[in-house]
Every structure is written in structure tokens, then in C-alpha cells.
C-alpha positions as CSV (number, residue, x, y, z in Angstrom):
1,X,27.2,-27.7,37.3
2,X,23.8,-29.5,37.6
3,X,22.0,-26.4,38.6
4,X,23.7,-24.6,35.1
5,X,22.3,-27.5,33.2
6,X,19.1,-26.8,34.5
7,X,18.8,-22.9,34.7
8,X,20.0,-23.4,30.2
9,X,17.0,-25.9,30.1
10,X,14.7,-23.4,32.2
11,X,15.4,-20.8,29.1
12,X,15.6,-22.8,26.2
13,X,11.8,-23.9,26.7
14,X,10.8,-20.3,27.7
15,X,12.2,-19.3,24.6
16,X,10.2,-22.3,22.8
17,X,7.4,-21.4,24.5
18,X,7.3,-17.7,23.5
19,X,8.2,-18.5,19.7
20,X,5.4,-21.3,19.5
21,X,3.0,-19.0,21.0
22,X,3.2,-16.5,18.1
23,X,2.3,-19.2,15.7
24,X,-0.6,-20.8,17.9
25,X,-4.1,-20.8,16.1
26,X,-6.2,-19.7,18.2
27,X,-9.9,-19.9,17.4
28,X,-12.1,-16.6,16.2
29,X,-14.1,-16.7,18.8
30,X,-11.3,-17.0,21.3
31,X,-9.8,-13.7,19.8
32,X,-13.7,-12.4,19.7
33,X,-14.4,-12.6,22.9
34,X,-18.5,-11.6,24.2
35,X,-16.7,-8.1,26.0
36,X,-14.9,-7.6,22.7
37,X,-17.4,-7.6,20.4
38,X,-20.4,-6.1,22.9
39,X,-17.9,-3.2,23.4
40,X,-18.6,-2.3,19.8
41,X,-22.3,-3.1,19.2
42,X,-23.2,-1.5,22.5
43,X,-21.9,1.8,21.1
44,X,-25.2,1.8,18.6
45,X,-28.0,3.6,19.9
46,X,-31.4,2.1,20.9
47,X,-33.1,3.1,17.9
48,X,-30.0,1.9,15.6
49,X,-32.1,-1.0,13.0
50,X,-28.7,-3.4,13.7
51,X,-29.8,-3.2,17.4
52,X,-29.5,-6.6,18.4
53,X,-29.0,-8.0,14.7
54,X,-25.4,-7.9,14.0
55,X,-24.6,-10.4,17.2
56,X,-21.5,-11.9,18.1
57,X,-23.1,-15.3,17.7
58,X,-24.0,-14.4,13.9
59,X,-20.8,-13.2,13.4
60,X,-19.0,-16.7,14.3
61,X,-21.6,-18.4,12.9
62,X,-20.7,-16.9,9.8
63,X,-16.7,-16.9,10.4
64,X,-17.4,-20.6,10.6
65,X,-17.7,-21.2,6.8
66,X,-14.6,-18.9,6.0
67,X,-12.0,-21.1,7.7
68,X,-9.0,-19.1,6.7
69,X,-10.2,-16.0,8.5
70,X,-8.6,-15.6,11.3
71,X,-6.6,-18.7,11.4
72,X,-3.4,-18.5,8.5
73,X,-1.5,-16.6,10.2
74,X,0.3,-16.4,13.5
75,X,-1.6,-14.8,16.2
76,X,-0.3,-11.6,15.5
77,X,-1.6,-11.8,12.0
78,X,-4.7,-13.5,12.9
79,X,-5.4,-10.8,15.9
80,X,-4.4,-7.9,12.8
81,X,-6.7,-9.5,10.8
82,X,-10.0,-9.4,13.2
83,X,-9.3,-6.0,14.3
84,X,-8.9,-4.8,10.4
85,X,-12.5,-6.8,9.5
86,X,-14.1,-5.0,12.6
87,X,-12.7,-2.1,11.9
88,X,-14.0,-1.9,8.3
89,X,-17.1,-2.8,9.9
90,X,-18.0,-0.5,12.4
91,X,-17.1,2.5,9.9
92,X,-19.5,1.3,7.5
93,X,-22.1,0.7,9.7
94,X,-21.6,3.5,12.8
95,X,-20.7,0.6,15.2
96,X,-22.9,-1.7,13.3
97,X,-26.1,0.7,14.1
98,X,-26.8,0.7,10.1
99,X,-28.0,-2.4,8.2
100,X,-28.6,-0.4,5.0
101,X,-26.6,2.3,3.3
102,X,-28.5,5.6,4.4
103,X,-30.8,7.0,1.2
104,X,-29.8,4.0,-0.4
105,X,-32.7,3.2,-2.3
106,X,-32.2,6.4,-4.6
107,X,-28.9,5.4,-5.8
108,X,-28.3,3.3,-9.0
109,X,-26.0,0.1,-8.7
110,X,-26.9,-1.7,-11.3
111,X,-24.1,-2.2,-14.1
112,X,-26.2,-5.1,-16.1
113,X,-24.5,-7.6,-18.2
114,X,-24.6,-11.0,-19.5
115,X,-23.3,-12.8,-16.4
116,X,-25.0,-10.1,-14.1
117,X,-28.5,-9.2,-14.9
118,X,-30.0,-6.9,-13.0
119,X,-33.9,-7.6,-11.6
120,X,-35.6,-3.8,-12.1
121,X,-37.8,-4.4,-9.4
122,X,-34.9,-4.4,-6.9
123,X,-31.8,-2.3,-5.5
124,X,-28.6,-3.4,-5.3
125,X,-27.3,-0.8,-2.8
126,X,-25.3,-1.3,0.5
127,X,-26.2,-3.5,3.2
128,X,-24.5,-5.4,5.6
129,X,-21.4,-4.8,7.6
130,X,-19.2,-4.0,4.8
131,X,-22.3,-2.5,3.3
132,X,-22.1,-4.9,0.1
133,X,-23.0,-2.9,-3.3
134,X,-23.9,-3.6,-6.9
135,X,-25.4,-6.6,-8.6
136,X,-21.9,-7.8,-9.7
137,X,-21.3,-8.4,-6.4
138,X,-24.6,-9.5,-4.8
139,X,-25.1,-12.3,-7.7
140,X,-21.6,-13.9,-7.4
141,X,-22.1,-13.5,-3.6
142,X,-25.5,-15.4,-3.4
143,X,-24.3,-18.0,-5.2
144,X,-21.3,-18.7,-2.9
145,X,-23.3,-18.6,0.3
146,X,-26.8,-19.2,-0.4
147,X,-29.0,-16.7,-1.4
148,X,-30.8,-15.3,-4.6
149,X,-28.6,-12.1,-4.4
150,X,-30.1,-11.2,-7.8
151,X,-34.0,-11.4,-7.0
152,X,-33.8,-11.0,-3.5
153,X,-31.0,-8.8,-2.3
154,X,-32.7,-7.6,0.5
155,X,-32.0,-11.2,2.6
156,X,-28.9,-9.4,3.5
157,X,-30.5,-7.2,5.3
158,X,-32.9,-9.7,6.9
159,X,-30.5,-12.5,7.8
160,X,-28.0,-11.9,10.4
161,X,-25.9,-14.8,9.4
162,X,-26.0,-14.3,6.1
163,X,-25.1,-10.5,6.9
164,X,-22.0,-11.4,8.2
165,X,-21.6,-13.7,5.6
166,X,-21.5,-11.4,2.4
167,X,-19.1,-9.3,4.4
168,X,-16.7,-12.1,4.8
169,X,-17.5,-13.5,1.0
170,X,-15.9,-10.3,0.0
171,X,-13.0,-10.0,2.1
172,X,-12.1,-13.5,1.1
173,X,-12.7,-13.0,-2.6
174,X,-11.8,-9.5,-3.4
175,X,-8.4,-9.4,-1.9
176,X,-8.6,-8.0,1.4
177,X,-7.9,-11.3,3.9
178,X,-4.8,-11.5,1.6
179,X,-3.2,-8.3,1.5
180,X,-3.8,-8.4,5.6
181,X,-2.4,-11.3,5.9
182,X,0.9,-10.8,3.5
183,X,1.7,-7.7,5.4
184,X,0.7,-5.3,3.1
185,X,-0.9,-3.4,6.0
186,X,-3.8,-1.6,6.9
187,X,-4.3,0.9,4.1
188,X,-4.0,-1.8,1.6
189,X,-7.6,-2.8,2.9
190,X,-8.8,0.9,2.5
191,X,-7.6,0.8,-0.6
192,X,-9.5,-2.3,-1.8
193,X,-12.9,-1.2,0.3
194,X,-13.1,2.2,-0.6
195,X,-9.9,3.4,-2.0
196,X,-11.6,5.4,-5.0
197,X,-13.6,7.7,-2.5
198,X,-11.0,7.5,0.7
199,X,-7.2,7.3,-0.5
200,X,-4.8,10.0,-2.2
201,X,-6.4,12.2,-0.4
202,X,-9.9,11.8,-1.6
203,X,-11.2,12.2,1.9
204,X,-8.3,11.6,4.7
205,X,-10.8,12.0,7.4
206,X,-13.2,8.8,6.4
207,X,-9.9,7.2,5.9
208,X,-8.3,8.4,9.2
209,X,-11.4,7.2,11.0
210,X,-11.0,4.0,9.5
211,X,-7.3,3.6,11.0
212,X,-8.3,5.0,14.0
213,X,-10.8,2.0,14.8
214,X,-8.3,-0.6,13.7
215,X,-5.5,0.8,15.8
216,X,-8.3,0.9,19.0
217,X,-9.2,-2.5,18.3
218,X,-5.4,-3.9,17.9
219,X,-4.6,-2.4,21.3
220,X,-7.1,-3.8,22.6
221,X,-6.3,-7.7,21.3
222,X,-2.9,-6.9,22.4
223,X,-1.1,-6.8,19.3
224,X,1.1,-3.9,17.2
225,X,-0.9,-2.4,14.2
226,X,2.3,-2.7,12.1
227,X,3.5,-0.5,9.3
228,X,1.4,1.1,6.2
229,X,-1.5,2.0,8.1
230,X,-2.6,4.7,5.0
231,X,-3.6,4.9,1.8
């Protein structure tokens, strides 16, 4: 019976195995791999401005002072979560081709107030990978990682690190890592990115395009998309 004993020991610790390999933490930049990421950025054309600034090294550079992204979760989330942030990403900027929102300058995103002045010799419009907007958001967002984000908002556009970083600052902060990471699912993010413009309809092809990079990039980290992946 020695060779039972055995074969029960063989699949108990394959089964161990396989459970504590869902809840291993793998590093970003082991999930993030050079291919992965060049496999998007390549896709920019040579006269794309984010031509050889949105970098793979900039992006873990940044991912570096956000330690919960990436990591909470078990691989599956973590993977989940990567593909949803590059997802979001390479919409907003055309496979990061686009540092600045296109005719940006001419719009208005200024909504002044006591705790968010607005400097009228500066725009507040998108830039970045998630194309960060208004001066509510570039104040509180230069304070967290270390730039004037009311007098110079343009440092987003001229920092790669700090690129990446105001995307992360508002994935952490306005909700997004968590309803990713609680299984909310995909079109929760959509929802909280651009849900106004992109869900209930508003405009099913932006938000179909959205879905269709995160579900490419899932299959390619080798993980399920899971459930609720509209809004």
C-alpha cells in the first residue's frame, strides 16, 4: 500500500501547488514583461509624440510608488488588473501614440474654487496615459506625487515617470484599482473613466473598443476576463 500512500501524497501537493499559485504575488514587472508592453507601444506610428516616451521602464518606475497595484490580489486579479490599466491606456492614447488630448488647448477645464484655483495662463486639459483632465484633478495630483500640477501642468506631458504616475494617482484614488480588484468587473472602470460620455449607450463603440483591448490583453497574460465587462 506504500505506493497508494505515495501516489495520495503526489496529489495532495499538486493540488497545494495549484491553489497557492493563484494567490502568488508576482511582481508588475514579471506580469509586464519587455514583449508585453513593446507589443503595445510598437503599434504607435513613427511620428506618434509618445514615441519612445511612454517606456516600459517609466511605467514600472512609476508602478513602483503605487504598491497595491498589481499586487492585492491573486494573480488572476492582479493579471485583471494590468490588462484593465493598459487597456484604459492604449484607448486614451491610440496605443500610447498621444501625450496630449488632440485640440486640447481650446477646451476649458477649469472649474475654479477655493481649494482649486485655476492659473489663467495654463490648460488643464488631458495628458498622459489616462489623459488626466481638470484642475481638480491636476492640483490634488501634483501634490501626491510631486509636481506643481496647478502652475505647471504641462510636466505631465514632459516627464515620462511622472506620466505614468498621474495615471496611476488616479486609478488609486478615484476608485478604479478598487472596483477591479473587488470584482466589480470591467465596465465598472468605464464607468468611472468615462462613463458620462461612453456607458448607457452614450457611445457603445468607444466603450466596445475599450473591452475589446482589455479582453486582448487578458488573453494574452493568460487569465479569464470575468463577468460585467459593459457598462
Amino acid at each position: 500500500m506504500q505506493w497508494f500512500s505515495l501516489l495520495q501524497a503526489l496529489l495532495i501537493a499538486g493540488a497545494l501547488s495549484g491553489l497557492l499559485g493563484r494567490f502568488v504575488v508576482a511582481d508588475v514587472g514579471d506580469i509586464v514583461t519587455t514583449e508585453f508592453f513593446n507589443g503595445i507601444a510598437s503599434q504607435a506610428g513613427d511620428g506618434c509624440a509618445g514615441k519612445g516616451f511612454y517606456t516600459r521602464d517609466a511605467f514600472l518606475s512609476a508602478a513602483a510608488s503605487f504598491p497595491s497595484f498589481g499586487t492585492t490580489g491573486t494573480d488572476e486579479v492582479n493579471k485583471r488588473e494590468i490588462a484593465a490599466f493598459l487597456a484604459h491606456a492604449t484607448h486614451e492614447t491610440g496605443h500610447f501614440c498621444y501625450i496630449e488630448e488632440i485640440n486640447g488647448a481650446n477646451n476649458n477645464y477649469c472649474q475654479a474654487s477655493q481649494e482649486y484655483p485655476c492659473n489663467p495662463d495654463k490648460k488643464y486639459f488631458g495628458r498622459g496615459p489616462l489623459q488626466l483632465s481638470w484642475n481638480y484633478n491636476y492640483i490634488p495630483c501634483g501634490q501626491a506625487i510631486g509636481f506643481d500640477g496647478l502652475n505647471s501642468p504641462e510636466t505631465v506631458a514632459n516627464d515620462n515617470v511622472i506620466s505614468f504616475k498621474t495615471a496611476l494617482w488616479f486609478w488609486d484614488t478615484r476608485g478604479v484599482h478598487q472596483a477591479i480588484t473587488s470584482g466589480q468587473g470591467f465596465g465598472a472602470t468605464i464607468r468611472i473613466i468615462n462613463g458620462g460620455l461612453e456607458c448607457d449607450g452614450n457611445n457603445p463603440d468607444q466603450m466596445n473598443a475599450r473591452v475589446g483591448y482589455y479582453q486582448d490583453y487578458c488573453n494574452q497574460l493568460g487569465v479569464s476576463p470575468g463577468d460585467n465587462l459593459t457598462c
